[in-house]
C-alpha positions, 0 to 999 in steps of 0.5 A: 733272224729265222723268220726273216730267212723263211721269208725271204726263201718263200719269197725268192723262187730260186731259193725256194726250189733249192729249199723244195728240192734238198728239204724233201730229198732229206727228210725223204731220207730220214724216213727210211729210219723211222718206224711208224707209231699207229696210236699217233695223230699229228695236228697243225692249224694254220702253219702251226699258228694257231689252235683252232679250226677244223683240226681244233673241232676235230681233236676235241671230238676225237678227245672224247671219243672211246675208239681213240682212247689209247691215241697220242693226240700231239699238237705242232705250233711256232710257239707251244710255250703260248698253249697250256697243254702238256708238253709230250702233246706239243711240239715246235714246228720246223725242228728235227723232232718235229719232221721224226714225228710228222713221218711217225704219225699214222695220221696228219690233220691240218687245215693247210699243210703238215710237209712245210712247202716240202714234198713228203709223207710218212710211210703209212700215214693217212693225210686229213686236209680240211683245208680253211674254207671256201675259196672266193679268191684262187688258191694253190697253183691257181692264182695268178702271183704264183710264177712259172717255176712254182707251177712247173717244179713244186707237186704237192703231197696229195692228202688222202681225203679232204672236205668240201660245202658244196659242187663249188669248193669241190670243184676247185679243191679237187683241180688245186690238189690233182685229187679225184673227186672220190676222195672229197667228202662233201659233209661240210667243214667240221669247224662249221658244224658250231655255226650251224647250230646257235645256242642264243644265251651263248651269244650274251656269254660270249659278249661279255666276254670280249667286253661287249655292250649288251645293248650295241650292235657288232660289225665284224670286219675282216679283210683279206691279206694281199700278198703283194703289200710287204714292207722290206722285212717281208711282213705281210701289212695291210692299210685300211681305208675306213675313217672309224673315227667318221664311223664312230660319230655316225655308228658309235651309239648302236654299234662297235667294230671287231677288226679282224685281219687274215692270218697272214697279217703282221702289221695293220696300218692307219688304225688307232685301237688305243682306249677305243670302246667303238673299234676292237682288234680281234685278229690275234683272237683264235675262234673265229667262230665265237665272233661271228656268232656275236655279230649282227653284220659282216663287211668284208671283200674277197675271204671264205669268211662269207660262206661260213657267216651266211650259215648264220642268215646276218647281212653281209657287206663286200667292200673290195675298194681295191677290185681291179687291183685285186682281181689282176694280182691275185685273181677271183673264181667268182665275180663278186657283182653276180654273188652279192645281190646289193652289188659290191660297195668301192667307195667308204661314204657309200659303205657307211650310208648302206650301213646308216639305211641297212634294210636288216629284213632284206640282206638276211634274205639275199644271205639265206640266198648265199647260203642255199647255194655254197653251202650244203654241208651236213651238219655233222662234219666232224662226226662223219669225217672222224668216223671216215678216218677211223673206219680207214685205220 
């Protein structure tokens, strides 16, 4: 009942402004009775979904870092029975005590938000917002499914600093946030410093730990959410228009596929998972990373996944069979047939014949291309960006 009410306030604009509006006038309120805590840093990983991401890469530097040894390192999800840690280092999202702790903490780290579409902050804290990649599709204010009212009424609360590859993201960040350019560190993102340095016997360990033949090839494919396909609950669903049992008689030999749908997806129609050793799905899997390290291709169509996958020089495959659709609902910064050199593929039969006749030699390259121009992170973002925030407190 809670999460179909959150639904349908973020999905009705009246409602979410009465919610924008009176949440922030109260909680607002309350900070004027709250002290801050100087030795506290508050973390949230995609609304509190996940442990994982940059803050992920971020807290476990922090963890071992002697400066911030008397620091209480506290953790929000939607359900911390799911994570092992001790419960004063965790706490659920959205409830009093979570909103106290957020205006107690001297620093919020978040890869998306801390505020919960309120505008607030406390009073001392320094706000860390690594954001969660290079955007290909708009973001924020920008896209275009984004009403009248939300671009009029909503200010977000402005982070102190964020992160960001290269000129591109840098761009788009500082326009989406109102943030002067001075605050953008352009180091990398922190959960990309792991990709930019690839132990090899890590590969054969992490195969078998997902259950992977050693001898098959791994397609990782990972689309995008489209906000505008809901059922009546509000669920976020997604149909996939692949034939993997077609795939499977024509790849199932040398190879198997890793699905892995956005964050935002609570349902995936048309696939059959059950009692396949060809078709896996990997969306509930946290660490991202560790599936692009296993995987030998990427398919995928409008998400940041591209830009932190070319770190690793793999081919990559844009299949947006939906472009038209897509590009009018959501809106795109770039046109995908000037970024991928092999050009955008619409239609399944010519997927998988690209796949069938995959020039491996070729598509690494035009990756390496990719890279040289998105990405121009220093390998040592956590580092740098830990050390920015300590040299602040």
């Amino acid at each position: 009942m809670v999460q179909k009410l959150k639904k349908f306030i973020k999905n009705n604009s009246i409602f979410s402004l009465i919610y924008y509006y009176l949440g922030s006038f109260l909680v607002n309120l309350l900070k004027l009775f709250v002290k801050t805590d100087d030795k506290l840093i508050l973390f949230v990983s995609f609304g509190g979904r996940q442990f994982s991401d940059s803050p992920k890469a971020i807290y476990d530097y922090i963890l071992s870092d002697e400066r911030f040894k008397d620091y209480k390192l506290i953790w929000a999800f939607t359900d911390p029975d799911k994570y092992s840690m001790k419960n004063e280092s965790k706490v659920k999202i959205d409830t009093i005590k979570y909103f106290i702790l957020a205006l107690k903490a001297r620093v919020w780290i978040t890869n998306s938000g801390i505020e919960r579409l309120l505008n607030f902050k406390g009073k001392n804290t320094f706000y860390v917002n690594t954001w969660h990649g290079v955007p290909i599709k708009m973001i924020g204010k920008d896209h275009i499914q984004c009403d009248i009212i939300t671009k009029k009424w909503y200010k977000n609360t402005s982070p102190d600093v964020m992160v960001a590859e290269s000129d591109y993201d840098l761009e788009i960040i500082s326009k989406v946030f109102s943030l002067e350019k001075e605050k953008i560190l352009k180091i990398g993102l922190p959960r990309n410093d792991e990709l930019r340095e690839i132990d090899k016997l890590n590969i054969v360990n992490l195969k078998r730990k997902l259950n992977i033949p050693l001898n098959k090839k791994v397609i990782l494919y990972a689309p995008t959410f489209r906000e505008y396909m809901i059922d009546s609950s509000f669920n976020n669903i997604i149909t996939i228009p692949i034939d993997f049992k077609k795939w499977k008689k024509k790849l199932g030999e040398e190879y198997v596929v890793l699905v892995r749908t956005h964050y935002f997806v609570n349902k995936i129609l048309g696939l059959d998972f059950n009692n396949s050793d060809f078709l896996i799905d990997v969306s509930s899997y946290e660490n991202i990373n560790e599936l692009m390290i296993i995987s030998d291709i990427l398919i995928s169509d409008y998400s940041s996944v591209f830009f932190d996958f070319s770190l690793l020089e793999k081919p990559m495959l844009c299949y947006p069979y939906d472009y038209e659709e897509y590009s009018q609902k959501r809106g795109l910064y770039l046109d995908l047939n000037k970024i991928f050199p092999n050009q955008i593929i619409k239609e399944e039969d010519k997927l998988l014949d690209t796949l069938l006749n995959l020039n491996y030699s070729e598509e690494c390259n035009n990756t390496r291309k990719f890279k040289m121009k998105y990405m121009c992170g220093s390998g040592k973002a956590t580092k740098d960006l830990v050390d920015f925030i300590f040299d602040h407190l």
